[in-house]
Legacy VTK file of the C-alpha trace (Angstrom):
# vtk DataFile Version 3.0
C-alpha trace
ASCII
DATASET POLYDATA
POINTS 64 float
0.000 0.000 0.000
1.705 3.466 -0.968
1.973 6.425 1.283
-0.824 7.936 -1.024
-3.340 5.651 -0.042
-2.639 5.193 3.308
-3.379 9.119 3.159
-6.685 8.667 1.642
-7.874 5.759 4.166
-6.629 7.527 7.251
-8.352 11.324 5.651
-11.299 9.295 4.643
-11.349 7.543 8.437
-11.300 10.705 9.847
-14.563 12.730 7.880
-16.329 9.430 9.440
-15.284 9.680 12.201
-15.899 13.564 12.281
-19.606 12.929 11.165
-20.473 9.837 13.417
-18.909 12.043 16.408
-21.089 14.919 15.716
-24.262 13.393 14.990
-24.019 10.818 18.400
-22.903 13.200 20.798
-25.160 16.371 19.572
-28.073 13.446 19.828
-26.551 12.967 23.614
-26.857 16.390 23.718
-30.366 17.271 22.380
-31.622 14.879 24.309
-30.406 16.048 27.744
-31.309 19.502 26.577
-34.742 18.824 25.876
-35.611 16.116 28.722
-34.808 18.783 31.926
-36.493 16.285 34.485
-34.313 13.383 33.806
-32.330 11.631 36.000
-28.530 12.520 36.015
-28.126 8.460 35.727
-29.807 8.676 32.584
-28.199 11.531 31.668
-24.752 9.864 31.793
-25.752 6.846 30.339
-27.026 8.825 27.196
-23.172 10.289 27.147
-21.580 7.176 27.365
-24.161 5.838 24.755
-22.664 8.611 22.447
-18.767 8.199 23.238
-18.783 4.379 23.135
-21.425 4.542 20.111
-19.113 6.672 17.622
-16.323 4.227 18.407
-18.622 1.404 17.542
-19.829 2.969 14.280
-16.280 3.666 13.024
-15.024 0.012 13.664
-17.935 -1.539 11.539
-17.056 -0.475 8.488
-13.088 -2.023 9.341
-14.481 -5.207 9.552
-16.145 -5.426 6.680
LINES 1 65
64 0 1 2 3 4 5 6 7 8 9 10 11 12 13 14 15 16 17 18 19 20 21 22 23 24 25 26 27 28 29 30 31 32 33 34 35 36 37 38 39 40 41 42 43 44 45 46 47 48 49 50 51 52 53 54 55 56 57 58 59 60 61 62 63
């Protein structure tokens, strides 16, 4: 694999990762925004949900 393409999977991994990032964790977000009244359990879980989700999202495409 040449240094070119190993530039263009690692540019391309990152704009994924970007754009999974953004939409999980501004869901995590908009979510805690708009529910006021719930719990700070939830709260974190919905975080975690986000973090742990992007991570998730950008390995799936790997394995295939």
């Amino acid at each position: 694999m040449s240094a070119a393409a190993i530039g263009l999977a690692a540019l391309a991994w990152l704009a994924t990762y970007l754009v999974h990032s953004t939409v999980f964790l501004g869901g995590a977000w908009a979510l805690c925004a708009a529910c006021k009244r719930l719990p700070l359990r939830w709260q974190d879980r919905l975080w975690k949900l986000g973090l742990v989700g992007v991570l998730l999202a950008q390995e799936e495409p790997l394995a295939v």
